[in-house]
N, C-alpha and C positions, 0 to 999 in steps of 0.2 A: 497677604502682606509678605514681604521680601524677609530673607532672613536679615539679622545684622548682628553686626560683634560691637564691641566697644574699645578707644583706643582712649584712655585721659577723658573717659568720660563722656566721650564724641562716639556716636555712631557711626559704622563702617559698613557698606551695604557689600554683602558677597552675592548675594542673589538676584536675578532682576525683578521688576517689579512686577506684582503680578505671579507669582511663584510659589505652589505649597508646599507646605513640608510635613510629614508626620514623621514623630519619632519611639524609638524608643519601643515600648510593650503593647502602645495602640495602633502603630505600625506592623508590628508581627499579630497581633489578634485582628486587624484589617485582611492581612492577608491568605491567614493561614482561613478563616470564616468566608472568603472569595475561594478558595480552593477546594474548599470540604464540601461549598453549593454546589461547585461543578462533580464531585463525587457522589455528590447524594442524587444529582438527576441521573445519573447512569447506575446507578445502584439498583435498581430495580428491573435492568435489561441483562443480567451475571445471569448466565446457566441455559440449559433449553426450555426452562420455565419461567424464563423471563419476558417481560414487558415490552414493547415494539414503541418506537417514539415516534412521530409526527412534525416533521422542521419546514415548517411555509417561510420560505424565504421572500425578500422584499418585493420581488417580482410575479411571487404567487407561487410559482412550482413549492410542489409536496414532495417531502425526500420521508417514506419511511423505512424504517432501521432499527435492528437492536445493537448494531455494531459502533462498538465506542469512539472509534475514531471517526466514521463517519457523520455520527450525530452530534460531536464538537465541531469538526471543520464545518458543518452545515450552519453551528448556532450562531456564528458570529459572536462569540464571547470581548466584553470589553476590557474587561478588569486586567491588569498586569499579569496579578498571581494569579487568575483565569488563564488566563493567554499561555502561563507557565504547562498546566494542568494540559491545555490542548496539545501541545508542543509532546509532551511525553506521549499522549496516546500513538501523536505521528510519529516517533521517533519508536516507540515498538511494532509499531503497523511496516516501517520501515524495515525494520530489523529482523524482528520476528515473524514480520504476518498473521500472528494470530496472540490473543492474550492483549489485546489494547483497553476492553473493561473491567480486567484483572489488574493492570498496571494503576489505572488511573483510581479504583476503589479501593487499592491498597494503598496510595499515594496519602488520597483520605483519611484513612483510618491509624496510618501512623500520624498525621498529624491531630487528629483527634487526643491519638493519645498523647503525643507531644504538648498537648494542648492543657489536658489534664495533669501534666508535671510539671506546668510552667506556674500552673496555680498552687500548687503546692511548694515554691519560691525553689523548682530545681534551675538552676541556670544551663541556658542555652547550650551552652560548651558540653556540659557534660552530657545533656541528651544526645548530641548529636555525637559524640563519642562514643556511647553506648551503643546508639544505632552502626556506626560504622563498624566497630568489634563485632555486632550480630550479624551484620552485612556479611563479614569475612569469615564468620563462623557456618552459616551457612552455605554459602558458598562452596565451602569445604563438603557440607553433609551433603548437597548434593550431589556431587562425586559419590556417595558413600548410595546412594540411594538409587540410580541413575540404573536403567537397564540396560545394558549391550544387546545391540541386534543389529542384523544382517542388515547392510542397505539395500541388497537387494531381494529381500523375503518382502513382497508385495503382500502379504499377510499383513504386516503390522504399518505397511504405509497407508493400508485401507483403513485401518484400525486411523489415525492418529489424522486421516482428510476427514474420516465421520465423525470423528468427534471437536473438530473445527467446524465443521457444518451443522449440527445439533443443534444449537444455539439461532440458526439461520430460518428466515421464512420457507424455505427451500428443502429443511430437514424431514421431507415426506420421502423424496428422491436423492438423499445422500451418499445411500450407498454405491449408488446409478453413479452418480457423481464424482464421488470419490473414488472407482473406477477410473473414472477418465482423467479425473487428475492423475493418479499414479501412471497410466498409461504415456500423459503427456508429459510428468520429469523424467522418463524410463527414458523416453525417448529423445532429450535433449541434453542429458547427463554426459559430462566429457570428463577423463580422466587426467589426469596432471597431476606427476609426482606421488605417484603412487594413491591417490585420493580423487576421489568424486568431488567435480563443480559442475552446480546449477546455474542456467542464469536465468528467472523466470521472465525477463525482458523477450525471449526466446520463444514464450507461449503466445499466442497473440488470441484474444478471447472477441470473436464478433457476435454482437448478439444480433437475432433477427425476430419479429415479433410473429406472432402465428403459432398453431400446434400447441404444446406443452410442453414442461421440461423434459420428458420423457425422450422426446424428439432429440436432444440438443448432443450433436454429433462431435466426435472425435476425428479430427484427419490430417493423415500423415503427409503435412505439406502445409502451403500458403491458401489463403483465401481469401483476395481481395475485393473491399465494398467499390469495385469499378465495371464499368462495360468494356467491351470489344469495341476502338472506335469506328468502325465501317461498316457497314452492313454485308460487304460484297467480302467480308474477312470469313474465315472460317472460325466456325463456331466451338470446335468440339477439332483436338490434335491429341492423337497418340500417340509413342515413345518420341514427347515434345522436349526440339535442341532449342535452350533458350537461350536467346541474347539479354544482358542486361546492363542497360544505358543510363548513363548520369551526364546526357546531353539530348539538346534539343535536336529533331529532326525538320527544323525550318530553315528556312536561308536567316542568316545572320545580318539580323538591323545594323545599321554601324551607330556608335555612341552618339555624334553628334547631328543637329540634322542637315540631312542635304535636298537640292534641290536638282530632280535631273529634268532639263527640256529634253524632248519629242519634240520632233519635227516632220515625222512622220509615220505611219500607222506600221511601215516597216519594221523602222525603229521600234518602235512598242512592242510589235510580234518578236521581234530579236530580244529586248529585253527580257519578256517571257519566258522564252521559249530558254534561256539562258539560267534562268531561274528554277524551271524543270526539268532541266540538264543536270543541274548542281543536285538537285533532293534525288533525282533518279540515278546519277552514281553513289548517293548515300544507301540510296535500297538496295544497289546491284551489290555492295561492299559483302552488307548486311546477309543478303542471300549467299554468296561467293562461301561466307564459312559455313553452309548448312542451316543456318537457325530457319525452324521455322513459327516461332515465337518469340518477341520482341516485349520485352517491359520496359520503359521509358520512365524516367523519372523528372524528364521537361515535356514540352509540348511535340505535338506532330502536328506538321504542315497535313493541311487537307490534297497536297498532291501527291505529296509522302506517305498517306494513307491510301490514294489512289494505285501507286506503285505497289506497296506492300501488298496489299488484297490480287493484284493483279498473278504475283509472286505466291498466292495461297500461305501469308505468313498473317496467323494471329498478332495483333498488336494493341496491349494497353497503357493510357500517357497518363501523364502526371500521376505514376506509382510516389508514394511517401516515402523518404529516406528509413524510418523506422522497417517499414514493408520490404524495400528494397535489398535493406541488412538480411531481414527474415528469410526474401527467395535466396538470396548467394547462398546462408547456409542450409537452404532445404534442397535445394537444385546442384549445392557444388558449383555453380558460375561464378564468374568475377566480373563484377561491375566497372565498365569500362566507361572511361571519359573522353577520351581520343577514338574516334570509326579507325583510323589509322592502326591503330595496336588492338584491334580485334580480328583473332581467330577463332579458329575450331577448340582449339584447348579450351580457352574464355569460356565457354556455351556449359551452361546446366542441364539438368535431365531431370526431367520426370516421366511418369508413365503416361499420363492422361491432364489437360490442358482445358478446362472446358466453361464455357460460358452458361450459368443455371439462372432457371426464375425462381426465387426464394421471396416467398412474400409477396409483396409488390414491386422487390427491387432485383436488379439482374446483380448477380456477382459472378466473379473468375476463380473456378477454381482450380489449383495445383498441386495435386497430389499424386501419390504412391511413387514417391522420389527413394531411391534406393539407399539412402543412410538419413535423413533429415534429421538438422541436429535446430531446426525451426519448424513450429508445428499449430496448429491452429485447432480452437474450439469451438465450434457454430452452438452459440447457448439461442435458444426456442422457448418461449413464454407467451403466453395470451395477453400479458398485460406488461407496462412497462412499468413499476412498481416491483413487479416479481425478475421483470429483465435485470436489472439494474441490483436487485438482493441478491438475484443468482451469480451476477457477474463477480460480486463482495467475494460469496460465499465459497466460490472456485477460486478466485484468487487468496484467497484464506487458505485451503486446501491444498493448493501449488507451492504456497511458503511453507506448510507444515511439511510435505513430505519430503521437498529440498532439504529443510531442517536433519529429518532424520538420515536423509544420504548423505548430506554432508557431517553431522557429527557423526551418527552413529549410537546416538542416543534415546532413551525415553525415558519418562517419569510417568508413577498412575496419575490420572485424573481427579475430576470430582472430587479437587478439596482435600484428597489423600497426603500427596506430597506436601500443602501448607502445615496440614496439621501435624505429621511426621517432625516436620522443621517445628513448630512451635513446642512438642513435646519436647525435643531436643534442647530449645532453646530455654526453657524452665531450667534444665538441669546443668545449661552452663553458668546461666544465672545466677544460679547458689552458690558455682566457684568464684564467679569473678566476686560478688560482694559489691559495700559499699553504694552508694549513689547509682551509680552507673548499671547494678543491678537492676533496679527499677528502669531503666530505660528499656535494659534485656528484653526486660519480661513484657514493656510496653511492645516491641517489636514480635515478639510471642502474640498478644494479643491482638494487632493487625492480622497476622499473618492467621490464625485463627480465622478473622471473620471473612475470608474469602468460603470456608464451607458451611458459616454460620448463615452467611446471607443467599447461598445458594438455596440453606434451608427455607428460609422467609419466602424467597421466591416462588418453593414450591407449595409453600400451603403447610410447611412442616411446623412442629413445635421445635426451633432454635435450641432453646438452653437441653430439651431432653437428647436433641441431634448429635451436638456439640459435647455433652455428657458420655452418651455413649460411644460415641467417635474417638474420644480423649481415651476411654477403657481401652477399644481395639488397638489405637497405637501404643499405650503406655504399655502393651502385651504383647508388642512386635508383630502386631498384623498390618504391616507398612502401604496393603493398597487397597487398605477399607477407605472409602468414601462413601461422601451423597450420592446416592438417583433419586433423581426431580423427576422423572417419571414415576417409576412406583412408589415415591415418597418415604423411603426409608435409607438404613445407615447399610451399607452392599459394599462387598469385593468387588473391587473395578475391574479386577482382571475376569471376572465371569460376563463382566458387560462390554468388556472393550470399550473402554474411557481411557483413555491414552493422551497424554500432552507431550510436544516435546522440549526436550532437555533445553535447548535454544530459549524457548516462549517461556518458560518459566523462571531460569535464570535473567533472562534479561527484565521479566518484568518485575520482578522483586528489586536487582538492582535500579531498573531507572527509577519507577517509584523514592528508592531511600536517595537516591541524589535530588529529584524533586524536592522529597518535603525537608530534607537537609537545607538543602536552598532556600528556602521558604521560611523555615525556621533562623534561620539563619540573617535573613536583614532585618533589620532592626532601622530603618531611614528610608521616607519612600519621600524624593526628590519631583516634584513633575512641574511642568513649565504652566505658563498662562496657555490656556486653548485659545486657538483660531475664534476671532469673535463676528457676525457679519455686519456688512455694512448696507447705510441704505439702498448703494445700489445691487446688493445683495452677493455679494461678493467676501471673500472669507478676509480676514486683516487676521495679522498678531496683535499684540499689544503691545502700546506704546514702546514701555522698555524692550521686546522681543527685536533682535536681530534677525536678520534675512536666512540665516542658518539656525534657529530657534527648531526644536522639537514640539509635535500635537503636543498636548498632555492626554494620557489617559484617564478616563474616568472614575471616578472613585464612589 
């Protein structure tokens, strides 16, 4: 039913017809109860003793994962305040790289708590004021908490990719791993302004099935899922000058079309041979600066490949712009558009150029390039389940150690750092007073259940975990946490549980702007949905305009 006001008595329709509305307190308990669902299915995949999930999507592929982002992009969530919930995980997967079922469990659990002040008639305002004060207050302790370290002591970047991969199917060979993760930010790391930038855009991760991860190589260069196109090409070039084209090597169709007579077979051979003219001054160009390696990122004429091979110059076509970025900055070349403004300067360098059988498939490799600030990981699994966890699990490991060279930062692990902050948070508590206290303290106890539930997950007894854990920090032992391995309350610094400063700030924050948000509307507006018709085709309704929104589902 349409909403409607009254003017003298007379109904005034504001809404069209066909239109719901909820408002008010069963509007915010609609939504904050769609939000806490999406928290409670991931709730059970927090820590390396967590749960693995199972996501058959419509088409039958199997996605499993314990990675939070992952397995909400996978779920196809409907709900609004779902959709909200998915949105944060990407947005610290984004940000952070690592801490997406941290963000989204604590997102939960303050609204939980939110949930339980709203019954006891605190208004909205004031919790979310409370949360924000604790927001800011913390914010602050972690400054206060935060450990300085070298970004370049590859000690604690190993420390802080294992402990992103822990959690991962993959955590048999993390350390292997996280190896090569630090290996491959070391190596792409550029300075500016006196500061370390990452760009992991820079890493390019191919995975190839066969072997085991054990296998999955680090190289200091490009490696493209393409062939050599000629067979009469050389296979295999060393100390390789490469050109790199952002044009085709074919003679040039004209836009519209034309029609040329022949009249005679002369003719024909002239226009031919006119044609072969044209691509064979393209190759001579090409040759003239030295290159004897060619990456194209259009096509090659098959005469143009005929020429090239002729010339002993490796050549691979339709390279990908991403890829293309990659060789300039592994090689040093500059990707040229105009054959005209190609020289010898333009040309990148690498040691070794070479076409390998990996698997079933041929690929090109380009490495031992003498600065590469683009760098490539061949990940190796038997099974494409593990390909595709491994692929997470490195890219997890990429954003955490960027983290630490760009801040500069760490926090312990395992729950240490939440609980630290919630003891803190107790004690501001008591100063601020009032209402808003009780929000404090609700914000305390979120923050708490990140190493409560790690407990649960490992088989621990929670409230004894959490008990003791409260003594060690209320005693200023700031980096006791869980292990969910040996199932007790441990010094993280004895086990190297390391998160960084980044991943944890950010996911505390997006969380409290989530359930702020969520908490926060009180009117949930949605349109009539698309209805079909007999010849099965989707309509609005009646009243819906041509610019009308879905509704989502409730």
């Amino acid at each position: 039913m349409a909403s409607v006001a009254t003017l003298g008595g007379r109904p005034v329709l504001i809404l069209k017809e066909g239109t719901s509305r909820t408002r008010g307190d069963e509007a915010r308990r609609i939504n904050i109860t769609a939000a806490k669902a999406v928290a409670e299915i991931i709730k059970s995949s927090l820590g390396p003793k967590g749960m693995d999930k199972m996501i058959v999507d419509s088409i039958g592929d199997v996605t499993v994962s314990n990675d939070g982002a992952t397995i909400l992009k996978e779920m196809e969530v409907a709900h609004p305040a779902a959709k909200l919930m998915v949105n944060l995980a990407k947005a610290q997967d984004k940000e952070a790289g690592d801490g997406t079922t941290t963000s989204v469990v604590l997102a939960g659990e303050l609204l939980s708590e939110a949930e339980n002040l709203l019954k006891k008639d605190i208004h909205p305002s004031i919790i979310i004021e409370g949360f924000e004060k604790a927001l800011k207050f913390v914010e602050k302790e972690l400054e206060n908490l935060a450990i300085k370290v070298d970004p370049n002591d590859e000690e604690w970047a190993v420390k802080v990719a294992s402990t992103a991969m822990a959690s991962k199917l993959i955590k048999g060979e993390k350390e292997f791993l996280a190896k090569v993760a630090v290996e491959a930010v070391k190596a792409i790391a550029e300075e500016h302004d006196g500061r370390k930038i990452v760009d992991i855009d820079n890493v390019k991760i191919l995975k190839k099935k066969g072997k085991s991860l054990a296998e999955t190589e680090f190289i200091r260069g490009v490696v493209l899922d393409k062939e050599v196109v000629h067979r009469n090409m050389p296979k295999r070039v060393e100390n390789a000058k490469i050109a790199l084209l952002n044009l085709s090597l074919e003679v040039k169709k004209p836009e519209i079309d034309l029609e040329i007579q022949v009249s005679s077979p002369q003719e024909l051979k002239e226009f031919i041979e006119q044609e072969t003219k044209i691509l064979q001054e393209k190759v001579e160009k090409i040759a003239a600066t030295g290159a004897n390696v060619v990456f194209c990122q259009k096509g090659i004429d098959e005469v143009a490949q005929h020429f090239l091979a002729k010339k002993g110059i490796l050549a691979v076509r339709r390279v990908s712009e991403k890829d293309m970025n990659r060789l300039e900055k592994a090689t040093g070349g500059k990707i040229i558009s105009n054959l005209d403004d190609l020289s010898s300067e333009h040309l990148g360098y690498a040691g070794l150029v070479e076409e390998r059988k990996i698997g079933d498939d041929r690929v090109v490799f380009v490495e031992n390039c003498k600065n590469p600030k683009a760098v490539t990981i061949l990940v190796r699994a038997g099974a494409d389940t593990i390909l595709d966890e491994a692929e997470r699990g490195i890219k997890d490991a990429l954003y955490v150690v960027r983290n630490l060279v760009e801040d500069e930062k760490v926090l312990w692990g395992g729950g240490a750092v939440q609980e630290s902050l919630a003891v803190r948070l107790g004690r501001y508590a008591d100063k601020v007073g009032g209402k808003e206290q009780l929000a404090i303290e609700a914000f305390a106890n979120a923050l708490e259940s990140v190493p409560r539930i790690l407990a649960e997950n490992a088989g621990m007894d929670p409230i004894e975990a959490i008990v003791r854990l409260r003594k060690e920090h209320s005693d200023g032992r700031i980096s006791y946490g869980i292990d969910p391995i040996k199932g007790e309350v441990r010094d993280m610094s004895e086990i190297d549980v390391v998160d960084t400063f980044r991943a944890v700030k950010n996911a505390i924050s997006s969380a409290t702007e989530t359930a702020t948000l969520i908490i926060k509307t009180d009117d949930i507006i949605a349109a009539k949905p698309y209805e079909k018709t007999e010849g099965g085709k989707k309509e609005k309704g009646e009243e819906e305009e041509e610019f009308g929104s879905k509704t989502p589902e409730f």
